[in-house]
mmCIF file of the N, C-alpha and C atoms, coordinates in Angstrom:
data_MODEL
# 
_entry.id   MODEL 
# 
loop_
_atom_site.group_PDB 
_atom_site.id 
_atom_site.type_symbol 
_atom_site.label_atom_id 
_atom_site.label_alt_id 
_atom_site.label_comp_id 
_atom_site.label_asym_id 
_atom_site.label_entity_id 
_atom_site.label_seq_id 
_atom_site.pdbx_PDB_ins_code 
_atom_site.Cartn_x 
_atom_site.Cartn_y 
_atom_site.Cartn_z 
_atom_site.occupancy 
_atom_site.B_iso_or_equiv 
_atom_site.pdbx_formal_charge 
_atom_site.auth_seq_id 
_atom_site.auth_comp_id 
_atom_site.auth_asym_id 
_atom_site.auth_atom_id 
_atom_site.pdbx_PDB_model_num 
ATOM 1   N N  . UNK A 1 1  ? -53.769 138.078 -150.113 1.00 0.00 ? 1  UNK A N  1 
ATOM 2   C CA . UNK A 1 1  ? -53.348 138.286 -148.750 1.00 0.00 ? 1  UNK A CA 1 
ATOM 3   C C  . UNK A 1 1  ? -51.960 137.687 -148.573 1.00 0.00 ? 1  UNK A C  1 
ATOM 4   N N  . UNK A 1 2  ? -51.231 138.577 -148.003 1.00 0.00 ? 2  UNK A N  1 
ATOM 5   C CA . UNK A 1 2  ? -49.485 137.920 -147.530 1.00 0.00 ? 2  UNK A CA 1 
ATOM 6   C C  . UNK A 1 2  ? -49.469 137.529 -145.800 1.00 0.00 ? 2  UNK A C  1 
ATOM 7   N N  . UNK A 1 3  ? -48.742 136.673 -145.626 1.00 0.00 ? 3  UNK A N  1 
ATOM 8   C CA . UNK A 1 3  ? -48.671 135.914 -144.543 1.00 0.00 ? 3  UNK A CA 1 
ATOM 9   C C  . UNK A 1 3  ? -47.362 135.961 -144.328 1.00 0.00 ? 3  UNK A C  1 
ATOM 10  N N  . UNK A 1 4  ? -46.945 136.938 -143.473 1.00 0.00 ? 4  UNK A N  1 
ATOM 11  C CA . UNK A 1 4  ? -45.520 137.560 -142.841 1.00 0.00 ? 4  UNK A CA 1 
ATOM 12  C C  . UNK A 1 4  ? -45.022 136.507 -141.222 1.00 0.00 ? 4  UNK A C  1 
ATOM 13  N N  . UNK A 1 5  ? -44.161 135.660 -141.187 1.00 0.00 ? 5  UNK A N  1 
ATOM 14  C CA . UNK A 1 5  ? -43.420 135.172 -140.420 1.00 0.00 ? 5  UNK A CA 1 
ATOM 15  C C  . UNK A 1 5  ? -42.604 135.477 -139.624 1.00 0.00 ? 5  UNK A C  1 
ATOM 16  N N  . UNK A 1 6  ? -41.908 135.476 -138.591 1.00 0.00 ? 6  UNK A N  1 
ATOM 17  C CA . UNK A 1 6  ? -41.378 136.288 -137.964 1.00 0.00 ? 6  UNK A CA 1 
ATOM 18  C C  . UNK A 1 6  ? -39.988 135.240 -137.134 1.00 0.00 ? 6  UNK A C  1 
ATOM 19  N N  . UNK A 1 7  ? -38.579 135.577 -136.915 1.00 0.00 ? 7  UNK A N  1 
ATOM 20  C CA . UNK A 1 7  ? -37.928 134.489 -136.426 1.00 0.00 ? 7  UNK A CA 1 
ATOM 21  C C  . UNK A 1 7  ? -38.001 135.175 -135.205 1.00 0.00 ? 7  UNK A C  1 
ATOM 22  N N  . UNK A 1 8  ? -37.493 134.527 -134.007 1.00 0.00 ? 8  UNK A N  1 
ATOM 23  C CA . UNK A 1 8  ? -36.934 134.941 -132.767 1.00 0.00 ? 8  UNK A CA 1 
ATOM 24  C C  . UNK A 1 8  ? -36.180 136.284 -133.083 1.00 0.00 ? 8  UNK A C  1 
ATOM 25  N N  . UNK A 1 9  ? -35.053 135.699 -133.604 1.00 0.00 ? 9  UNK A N  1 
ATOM 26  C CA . UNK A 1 9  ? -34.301 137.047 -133.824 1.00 0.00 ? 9  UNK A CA 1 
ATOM 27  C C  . UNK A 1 9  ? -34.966 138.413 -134.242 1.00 0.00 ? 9  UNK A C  1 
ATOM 28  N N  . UNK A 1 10 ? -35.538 138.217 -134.762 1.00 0.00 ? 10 UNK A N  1 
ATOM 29  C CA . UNK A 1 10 ? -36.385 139.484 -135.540 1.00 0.00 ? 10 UNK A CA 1 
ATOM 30  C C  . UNK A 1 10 ? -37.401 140.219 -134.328 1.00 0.00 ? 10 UNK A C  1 
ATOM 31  N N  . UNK A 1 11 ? -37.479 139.661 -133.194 1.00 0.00 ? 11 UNK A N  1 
ATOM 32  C CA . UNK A 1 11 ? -37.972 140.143 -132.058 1.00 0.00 ? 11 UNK A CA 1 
ATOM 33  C C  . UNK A 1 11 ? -37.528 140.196 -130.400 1.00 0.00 ? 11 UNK A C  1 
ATOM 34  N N  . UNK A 1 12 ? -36.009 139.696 -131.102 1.00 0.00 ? 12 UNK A N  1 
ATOM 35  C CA . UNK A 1 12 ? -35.667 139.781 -129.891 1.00 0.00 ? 12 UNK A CA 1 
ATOM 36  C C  . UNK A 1 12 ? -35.191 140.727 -128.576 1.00 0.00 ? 12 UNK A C  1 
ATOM 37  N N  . UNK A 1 13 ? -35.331 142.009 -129.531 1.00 0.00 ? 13 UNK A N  1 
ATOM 38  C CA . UNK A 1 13 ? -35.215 143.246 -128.835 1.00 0.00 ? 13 UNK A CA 1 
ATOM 39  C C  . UNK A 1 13 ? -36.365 143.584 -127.995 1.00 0.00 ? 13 UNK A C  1 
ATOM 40  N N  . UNK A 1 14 ? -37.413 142.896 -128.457 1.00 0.00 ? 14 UNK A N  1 
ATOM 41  C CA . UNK A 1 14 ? -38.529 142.966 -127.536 1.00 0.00 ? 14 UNK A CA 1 
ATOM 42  C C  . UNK A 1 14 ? -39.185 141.526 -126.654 1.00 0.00 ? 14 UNK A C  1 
ATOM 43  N N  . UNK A 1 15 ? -38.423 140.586 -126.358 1.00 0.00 ? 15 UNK A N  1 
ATOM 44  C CA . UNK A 1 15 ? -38.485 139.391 -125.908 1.00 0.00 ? 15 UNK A CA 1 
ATOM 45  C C  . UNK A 1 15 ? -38.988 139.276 -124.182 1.00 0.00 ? 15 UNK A C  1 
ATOM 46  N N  . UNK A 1 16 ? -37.612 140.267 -123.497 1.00 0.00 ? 16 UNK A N  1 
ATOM 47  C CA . UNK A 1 16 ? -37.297 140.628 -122.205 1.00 0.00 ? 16 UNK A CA 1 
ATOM 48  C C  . UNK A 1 16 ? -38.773 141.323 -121.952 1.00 0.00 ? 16 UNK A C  1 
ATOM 49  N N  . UNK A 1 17 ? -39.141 142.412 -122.778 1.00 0.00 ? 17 UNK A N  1 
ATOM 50  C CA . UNK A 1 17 ? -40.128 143.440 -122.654 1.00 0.00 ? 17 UNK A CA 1 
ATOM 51  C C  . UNK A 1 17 ? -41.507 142.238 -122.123 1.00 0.00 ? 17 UNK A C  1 
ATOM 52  N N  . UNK A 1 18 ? -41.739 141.222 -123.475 1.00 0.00 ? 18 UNK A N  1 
ATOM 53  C CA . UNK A 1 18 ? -42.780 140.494 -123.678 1.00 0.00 ? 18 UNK A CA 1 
ATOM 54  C C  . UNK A 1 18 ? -43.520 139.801 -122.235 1.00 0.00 ? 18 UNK A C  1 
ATOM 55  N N  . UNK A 1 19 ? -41.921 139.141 -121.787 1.00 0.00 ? 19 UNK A N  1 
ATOM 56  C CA . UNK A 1 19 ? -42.097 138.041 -121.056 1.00 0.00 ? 19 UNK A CA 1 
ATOM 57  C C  . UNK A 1 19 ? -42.443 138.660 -119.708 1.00 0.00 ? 19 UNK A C  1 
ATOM 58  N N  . UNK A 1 20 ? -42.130 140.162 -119.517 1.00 0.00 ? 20 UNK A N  1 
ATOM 59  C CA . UNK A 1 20 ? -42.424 140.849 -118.068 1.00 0.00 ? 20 UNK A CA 1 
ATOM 60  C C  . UNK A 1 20 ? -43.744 140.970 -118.330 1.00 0.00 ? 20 UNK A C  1 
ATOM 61  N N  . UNK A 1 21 ? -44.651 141.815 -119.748 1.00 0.00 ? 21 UNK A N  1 
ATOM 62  C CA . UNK A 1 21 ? -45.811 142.046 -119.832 1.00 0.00 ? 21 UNK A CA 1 
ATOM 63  C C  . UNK A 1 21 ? -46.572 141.068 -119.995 1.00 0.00 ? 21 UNK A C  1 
ATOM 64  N N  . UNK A 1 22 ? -46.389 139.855 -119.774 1.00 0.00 ? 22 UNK A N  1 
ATOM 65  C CA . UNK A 1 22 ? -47.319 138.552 -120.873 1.00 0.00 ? 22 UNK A CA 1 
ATOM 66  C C  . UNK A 1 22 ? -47.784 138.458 -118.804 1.00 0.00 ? 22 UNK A C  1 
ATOM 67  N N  . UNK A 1 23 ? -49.009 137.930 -118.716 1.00 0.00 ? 23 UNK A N  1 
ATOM 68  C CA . UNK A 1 23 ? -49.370 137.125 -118.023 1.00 0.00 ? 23 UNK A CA 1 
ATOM 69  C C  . UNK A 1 23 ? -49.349 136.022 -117.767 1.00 0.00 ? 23 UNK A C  1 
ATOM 70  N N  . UNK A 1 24 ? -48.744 135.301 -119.183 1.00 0.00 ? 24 UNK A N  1 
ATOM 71  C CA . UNK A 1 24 ? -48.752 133.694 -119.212 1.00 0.00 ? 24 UNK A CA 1 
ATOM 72  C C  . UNK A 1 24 ? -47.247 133.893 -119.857 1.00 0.00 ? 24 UNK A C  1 
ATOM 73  N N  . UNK A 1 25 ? -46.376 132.820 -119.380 1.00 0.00 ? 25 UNK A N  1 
ATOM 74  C CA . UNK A 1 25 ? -44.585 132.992 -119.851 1.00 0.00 ? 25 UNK A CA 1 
ATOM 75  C C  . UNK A 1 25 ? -44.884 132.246 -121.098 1.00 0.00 ? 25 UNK A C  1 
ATOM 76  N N  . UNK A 1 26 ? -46.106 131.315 -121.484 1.00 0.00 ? 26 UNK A N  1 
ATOM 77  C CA . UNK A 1 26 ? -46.046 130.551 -122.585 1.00 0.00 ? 26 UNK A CA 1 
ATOM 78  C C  . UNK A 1 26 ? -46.731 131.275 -123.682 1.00 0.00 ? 26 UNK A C  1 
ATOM 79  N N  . UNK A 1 27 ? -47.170 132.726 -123.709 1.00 0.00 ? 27 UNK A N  1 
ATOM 80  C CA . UNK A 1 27 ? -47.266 133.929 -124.663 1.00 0.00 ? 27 UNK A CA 1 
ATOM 81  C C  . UNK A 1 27 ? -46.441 134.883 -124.673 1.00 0.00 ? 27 UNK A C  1 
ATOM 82  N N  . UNK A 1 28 ? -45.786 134.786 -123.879 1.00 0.00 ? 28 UNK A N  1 
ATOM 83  C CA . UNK A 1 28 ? -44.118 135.948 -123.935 1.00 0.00 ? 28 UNK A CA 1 
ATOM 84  C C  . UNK A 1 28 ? -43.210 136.572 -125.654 1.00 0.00 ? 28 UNK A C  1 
ATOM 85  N N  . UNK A 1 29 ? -43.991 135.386 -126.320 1.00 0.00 ? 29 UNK A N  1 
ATOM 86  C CA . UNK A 1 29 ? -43.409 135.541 -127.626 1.00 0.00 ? 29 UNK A CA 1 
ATOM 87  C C  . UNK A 1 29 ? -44.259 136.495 -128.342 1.00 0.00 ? 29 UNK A C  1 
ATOM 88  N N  . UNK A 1 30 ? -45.634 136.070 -128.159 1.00 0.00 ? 30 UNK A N  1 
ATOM 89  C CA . UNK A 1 30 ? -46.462 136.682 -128.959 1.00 0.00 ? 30 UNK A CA 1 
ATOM 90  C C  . UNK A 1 30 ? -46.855 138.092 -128.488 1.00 0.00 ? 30 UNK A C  1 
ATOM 91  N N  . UNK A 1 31 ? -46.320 138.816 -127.296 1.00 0.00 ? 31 UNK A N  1 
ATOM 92  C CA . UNK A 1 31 ? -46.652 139.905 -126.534 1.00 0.00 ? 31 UNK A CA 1 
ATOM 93  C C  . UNK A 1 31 ? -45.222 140.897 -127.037 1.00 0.00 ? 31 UNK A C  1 
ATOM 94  N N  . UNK A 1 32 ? -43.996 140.123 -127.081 1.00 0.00 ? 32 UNK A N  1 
ATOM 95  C CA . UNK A 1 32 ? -43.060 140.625 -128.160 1.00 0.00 ? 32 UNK A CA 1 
ATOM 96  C C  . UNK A 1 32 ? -42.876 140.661 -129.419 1.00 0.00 ? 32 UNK A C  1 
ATOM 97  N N  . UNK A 1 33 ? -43.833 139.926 -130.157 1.00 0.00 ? 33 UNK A N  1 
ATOM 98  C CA . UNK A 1 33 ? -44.377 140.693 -131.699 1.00 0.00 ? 33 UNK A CA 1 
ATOM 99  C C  . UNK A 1 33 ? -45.553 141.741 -131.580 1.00 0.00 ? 33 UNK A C  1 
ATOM 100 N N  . UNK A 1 34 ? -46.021 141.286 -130.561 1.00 0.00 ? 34 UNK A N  1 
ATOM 101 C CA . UNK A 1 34 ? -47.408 142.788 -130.514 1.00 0.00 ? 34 UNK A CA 1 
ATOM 102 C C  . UNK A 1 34 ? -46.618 143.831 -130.186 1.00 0.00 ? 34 UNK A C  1 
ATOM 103 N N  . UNK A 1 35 ? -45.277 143.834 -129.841 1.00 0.00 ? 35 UNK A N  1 
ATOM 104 C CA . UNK A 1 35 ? -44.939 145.028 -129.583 1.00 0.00 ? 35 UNK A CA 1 
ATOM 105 C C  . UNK A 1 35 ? -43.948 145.577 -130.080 1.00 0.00 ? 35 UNK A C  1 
ATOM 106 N N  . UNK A 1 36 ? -43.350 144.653 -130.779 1.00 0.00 ? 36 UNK A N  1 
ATOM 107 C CA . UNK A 1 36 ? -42.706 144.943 -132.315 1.00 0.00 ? 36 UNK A CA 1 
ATOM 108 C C  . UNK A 1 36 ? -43.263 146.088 -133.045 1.00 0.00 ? 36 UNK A C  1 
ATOM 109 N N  . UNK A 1 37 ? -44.291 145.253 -133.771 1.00 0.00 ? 37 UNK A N  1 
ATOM 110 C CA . UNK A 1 37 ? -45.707 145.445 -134.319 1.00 0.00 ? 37 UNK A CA 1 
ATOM 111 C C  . UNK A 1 37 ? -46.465 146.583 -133.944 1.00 0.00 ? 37 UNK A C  1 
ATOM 112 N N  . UNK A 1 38 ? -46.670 146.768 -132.631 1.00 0.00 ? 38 UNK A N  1 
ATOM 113 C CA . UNK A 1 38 ? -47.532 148.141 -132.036 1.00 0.00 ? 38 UNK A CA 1 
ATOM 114 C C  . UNK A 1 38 ? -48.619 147.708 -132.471 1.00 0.00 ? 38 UNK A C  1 
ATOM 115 N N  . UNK A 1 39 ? -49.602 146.290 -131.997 1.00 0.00 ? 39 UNK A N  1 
ATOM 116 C CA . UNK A 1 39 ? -50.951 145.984 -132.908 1.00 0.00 ? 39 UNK A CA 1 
ATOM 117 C C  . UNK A 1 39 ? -51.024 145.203 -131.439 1.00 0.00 ? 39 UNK A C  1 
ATOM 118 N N  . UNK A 1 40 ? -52.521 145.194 -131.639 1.00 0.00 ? 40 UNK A N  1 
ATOM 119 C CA . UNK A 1 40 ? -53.230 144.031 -130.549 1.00 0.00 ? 40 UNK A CA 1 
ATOM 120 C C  . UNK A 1 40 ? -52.935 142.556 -130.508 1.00 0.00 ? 40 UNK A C  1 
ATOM 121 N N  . UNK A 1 41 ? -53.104 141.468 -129.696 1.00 0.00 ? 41 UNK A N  1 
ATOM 122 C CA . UNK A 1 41 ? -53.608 140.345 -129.866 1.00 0.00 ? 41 UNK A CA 1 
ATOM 123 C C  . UNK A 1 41 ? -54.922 139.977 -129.975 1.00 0.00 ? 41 UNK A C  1 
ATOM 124 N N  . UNK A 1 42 ? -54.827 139.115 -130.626 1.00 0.00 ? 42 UNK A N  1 
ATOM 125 C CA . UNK A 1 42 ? -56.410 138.248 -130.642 1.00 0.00 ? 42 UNK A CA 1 
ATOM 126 C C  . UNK A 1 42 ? -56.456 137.277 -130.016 1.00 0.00 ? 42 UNK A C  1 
ATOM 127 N N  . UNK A 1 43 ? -57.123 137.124 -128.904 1.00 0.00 ? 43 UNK A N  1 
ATOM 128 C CA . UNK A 1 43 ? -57.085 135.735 -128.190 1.00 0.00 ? 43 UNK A CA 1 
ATOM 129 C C  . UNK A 1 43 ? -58.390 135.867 -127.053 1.00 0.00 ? 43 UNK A C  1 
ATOM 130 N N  . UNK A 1 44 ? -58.926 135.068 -126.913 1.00 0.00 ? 44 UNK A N  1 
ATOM 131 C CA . UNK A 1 44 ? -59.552 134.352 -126.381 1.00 0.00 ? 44 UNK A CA 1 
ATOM 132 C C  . UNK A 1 44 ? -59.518 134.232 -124.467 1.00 0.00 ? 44 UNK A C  1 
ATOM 133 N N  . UNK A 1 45 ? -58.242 134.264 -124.419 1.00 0.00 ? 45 UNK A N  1 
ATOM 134 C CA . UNK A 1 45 ? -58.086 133.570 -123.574 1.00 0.00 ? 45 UNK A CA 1 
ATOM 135 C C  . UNK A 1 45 ? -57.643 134.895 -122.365 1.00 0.00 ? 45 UNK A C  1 
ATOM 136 N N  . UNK A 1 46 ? -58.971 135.296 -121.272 1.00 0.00 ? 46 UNK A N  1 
ATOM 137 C CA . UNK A 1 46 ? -58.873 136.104 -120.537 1.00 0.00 ? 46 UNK A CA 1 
ATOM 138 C C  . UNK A 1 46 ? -57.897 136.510 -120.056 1.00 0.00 ? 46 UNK A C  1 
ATOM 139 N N  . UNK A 1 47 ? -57.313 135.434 -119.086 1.00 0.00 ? 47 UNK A N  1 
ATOM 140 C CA . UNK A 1 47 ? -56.003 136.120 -118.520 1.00 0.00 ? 47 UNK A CA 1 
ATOM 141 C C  . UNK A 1 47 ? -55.014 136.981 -119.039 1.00 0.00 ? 47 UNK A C  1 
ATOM 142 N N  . UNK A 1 48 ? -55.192 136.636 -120.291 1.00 0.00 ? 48 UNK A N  1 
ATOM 143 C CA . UNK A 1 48 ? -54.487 138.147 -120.978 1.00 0.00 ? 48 UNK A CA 1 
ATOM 144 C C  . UNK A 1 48 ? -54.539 139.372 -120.968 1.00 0.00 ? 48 UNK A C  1 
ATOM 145 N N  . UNK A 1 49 ? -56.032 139.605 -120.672 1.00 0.00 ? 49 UNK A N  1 
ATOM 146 C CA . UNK A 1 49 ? -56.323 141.199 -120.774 1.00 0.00 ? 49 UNK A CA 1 
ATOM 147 C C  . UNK A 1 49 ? -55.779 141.849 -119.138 1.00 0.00 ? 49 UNK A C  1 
ATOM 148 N N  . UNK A 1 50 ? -55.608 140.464 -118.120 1.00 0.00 ? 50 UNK A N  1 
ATOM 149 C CA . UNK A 1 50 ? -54.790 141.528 -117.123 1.00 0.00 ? 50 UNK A CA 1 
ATOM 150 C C  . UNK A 1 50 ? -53.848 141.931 -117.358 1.00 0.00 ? 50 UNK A C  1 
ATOM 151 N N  . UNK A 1 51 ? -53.497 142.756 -117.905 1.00 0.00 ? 51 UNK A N  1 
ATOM 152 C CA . UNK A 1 51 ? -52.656 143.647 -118.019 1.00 0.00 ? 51 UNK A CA 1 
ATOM 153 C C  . UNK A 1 51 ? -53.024 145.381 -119.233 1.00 0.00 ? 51 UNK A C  1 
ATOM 154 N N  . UNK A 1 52 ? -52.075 145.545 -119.160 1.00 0.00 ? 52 UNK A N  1 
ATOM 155 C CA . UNK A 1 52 ? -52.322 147.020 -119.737 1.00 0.00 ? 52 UNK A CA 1 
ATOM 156 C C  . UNK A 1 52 ? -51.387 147.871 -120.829 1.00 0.00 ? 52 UNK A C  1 
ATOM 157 N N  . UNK A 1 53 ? -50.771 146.820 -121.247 1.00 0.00 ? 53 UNK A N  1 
ATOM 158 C CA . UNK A 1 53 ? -49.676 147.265 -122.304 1.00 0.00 ? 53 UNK A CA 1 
ATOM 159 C C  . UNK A 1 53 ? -50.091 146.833 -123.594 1.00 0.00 ? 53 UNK A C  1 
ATOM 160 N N  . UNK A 1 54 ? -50.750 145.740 -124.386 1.00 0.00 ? 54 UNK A N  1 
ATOM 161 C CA . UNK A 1 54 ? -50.595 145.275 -125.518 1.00 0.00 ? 54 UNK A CA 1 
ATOM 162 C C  . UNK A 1 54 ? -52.690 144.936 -125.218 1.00 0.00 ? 54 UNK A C  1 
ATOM 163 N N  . UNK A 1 55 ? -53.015 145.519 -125.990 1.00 0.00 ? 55 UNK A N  1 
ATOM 164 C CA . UNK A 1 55 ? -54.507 145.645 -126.499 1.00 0.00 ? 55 UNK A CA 1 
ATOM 165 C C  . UNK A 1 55 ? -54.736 143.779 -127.011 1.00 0.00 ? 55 UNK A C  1 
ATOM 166 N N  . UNK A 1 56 ? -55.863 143.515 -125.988 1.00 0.00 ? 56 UNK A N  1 
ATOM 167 C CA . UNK A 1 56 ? -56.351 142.171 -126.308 1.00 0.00 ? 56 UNK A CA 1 
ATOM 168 C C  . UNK A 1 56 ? -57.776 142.207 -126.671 1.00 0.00 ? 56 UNK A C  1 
ATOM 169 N N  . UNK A 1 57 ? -57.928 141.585 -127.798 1.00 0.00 ? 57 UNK A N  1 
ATOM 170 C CA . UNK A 1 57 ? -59.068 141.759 -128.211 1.00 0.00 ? 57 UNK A CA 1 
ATOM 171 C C  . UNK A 1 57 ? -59.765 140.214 -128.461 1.00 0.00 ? 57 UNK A C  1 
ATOM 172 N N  . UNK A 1 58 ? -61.017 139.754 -128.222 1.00 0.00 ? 58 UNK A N  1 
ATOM 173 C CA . UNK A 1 58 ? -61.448 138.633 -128.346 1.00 0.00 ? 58 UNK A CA 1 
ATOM 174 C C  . UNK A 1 58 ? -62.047 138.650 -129.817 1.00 0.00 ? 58 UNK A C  1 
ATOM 175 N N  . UNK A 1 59 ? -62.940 137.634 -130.003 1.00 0.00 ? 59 UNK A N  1 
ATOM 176 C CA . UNK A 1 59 ? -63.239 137.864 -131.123 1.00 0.00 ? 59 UNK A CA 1 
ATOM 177 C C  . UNK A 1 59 ? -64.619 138.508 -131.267 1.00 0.00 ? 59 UNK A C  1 
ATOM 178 N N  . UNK A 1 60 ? -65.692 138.641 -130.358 1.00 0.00 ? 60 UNK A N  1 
ATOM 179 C CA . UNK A 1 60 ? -66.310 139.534 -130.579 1.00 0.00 ? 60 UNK A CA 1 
ATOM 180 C C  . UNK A 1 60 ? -66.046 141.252 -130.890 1.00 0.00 ? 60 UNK A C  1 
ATOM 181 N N  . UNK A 1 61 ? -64.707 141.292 -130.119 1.00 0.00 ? 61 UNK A N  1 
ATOM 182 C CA . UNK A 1 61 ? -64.570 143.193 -130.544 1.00 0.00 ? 61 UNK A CA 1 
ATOM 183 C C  . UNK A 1 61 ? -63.424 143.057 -131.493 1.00 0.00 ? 61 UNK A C  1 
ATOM 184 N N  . UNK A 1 62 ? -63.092 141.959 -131.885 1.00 0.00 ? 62 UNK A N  1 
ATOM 185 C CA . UNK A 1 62 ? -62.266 142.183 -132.771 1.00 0.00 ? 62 UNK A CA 1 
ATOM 186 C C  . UNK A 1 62 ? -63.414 142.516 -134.497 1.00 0.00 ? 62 UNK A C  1 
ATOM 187 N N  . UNK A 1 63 ? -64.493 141.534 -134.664 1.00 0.00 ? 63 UNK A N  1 
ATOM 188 C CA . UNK A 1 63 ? -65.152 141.848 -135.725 1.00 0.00 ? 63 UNK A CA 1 
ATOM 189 C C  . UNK A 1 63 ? -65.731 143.330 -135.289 1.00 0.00 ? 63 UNK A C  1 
ATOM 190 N N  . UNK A 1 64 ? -65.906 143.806 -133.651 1.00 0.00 ? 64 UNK A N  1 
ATOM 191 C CA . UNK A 1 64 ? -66.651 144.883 -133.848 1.00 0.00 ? 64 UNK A CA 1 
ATOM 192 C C  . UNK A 1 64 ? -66.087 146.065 -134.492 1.00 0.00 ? 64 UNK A C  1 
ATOM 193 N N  . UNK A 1 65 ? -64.591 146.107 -134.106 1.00 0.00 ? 65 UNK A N  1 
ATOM 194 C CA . UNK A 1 65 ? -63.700 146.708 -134.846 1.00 0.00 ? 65 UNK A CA 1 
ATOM 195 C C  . UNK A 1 65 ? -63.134 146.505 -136.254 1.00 0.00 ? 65 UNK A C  1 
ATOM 196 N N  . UNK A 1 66 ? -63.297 145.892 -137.043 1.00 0.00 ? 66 UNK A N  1 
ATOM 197 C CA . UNK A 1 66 ? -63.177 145.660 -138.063 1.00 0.00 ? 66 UNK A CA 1 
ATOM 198 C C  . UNK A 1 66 ? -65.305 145.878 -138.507 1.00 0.00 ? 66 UNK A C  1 
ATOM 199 N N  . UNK A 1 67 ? -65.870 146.288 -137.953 1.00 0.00 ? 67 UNK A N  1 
ATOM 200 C CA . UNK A 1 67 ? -67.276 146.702 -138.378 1.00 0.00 ? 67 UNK A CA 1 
ATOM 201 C C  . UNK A 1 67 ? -67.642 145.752 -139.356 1.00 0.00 ? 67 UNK A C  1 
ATOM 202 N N  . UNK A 1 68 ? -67.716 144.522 -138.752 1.00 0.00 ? 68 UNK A N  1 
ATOM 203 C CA . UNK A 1 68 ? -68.002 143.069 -139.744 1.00 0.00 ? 68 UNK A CA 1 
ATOM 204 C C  . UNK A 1 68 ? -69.577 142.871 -138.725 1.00 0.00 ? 68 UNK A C  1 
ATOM 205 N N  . UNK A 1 69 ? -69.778 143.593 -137.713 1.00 0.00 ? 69 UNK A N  1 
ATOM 206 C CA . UNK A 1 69 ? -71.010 143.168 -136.917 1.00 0.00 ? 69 UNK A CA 1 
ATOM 207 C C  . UNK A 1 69 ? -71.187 144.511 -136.031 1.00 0.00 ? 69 UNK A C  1 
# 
């Protein structure tokens, strides 16, 4: 398995995008690699899913989707 890193720069075309769609300004980063990326988050943490741009998945539908359960 490879473990890909990512700098600011490398997302900063999508930063502005992040920080309007993030619900929380202290995930603004990670809502501009999901959309880098074009992939979901994994998190936990509800307030995220208000919204409607970047697919949040907890960890129950995340194994359901990956058909681990």
């Amino acid at each position: 398995m490879q473990l890909k890193t990512f700098s600011l720069s490398e997302i900063k075309e999508f930063i502005e995008e992040g920080s309007i769609v993030s619900p929380d300004p202290d995930d603004s980063e990670h809502f501009a690699l999901a959309l880098k990326l074009n992939c979901p988050i994994w998190s936990e943490d509800k307030l995220l899913k208000q919204q409607d741009k970047i697919e949040i998945l907890n960890t129950k539908e995340l194994l359901e989707k990956l058909q681990l359960i």
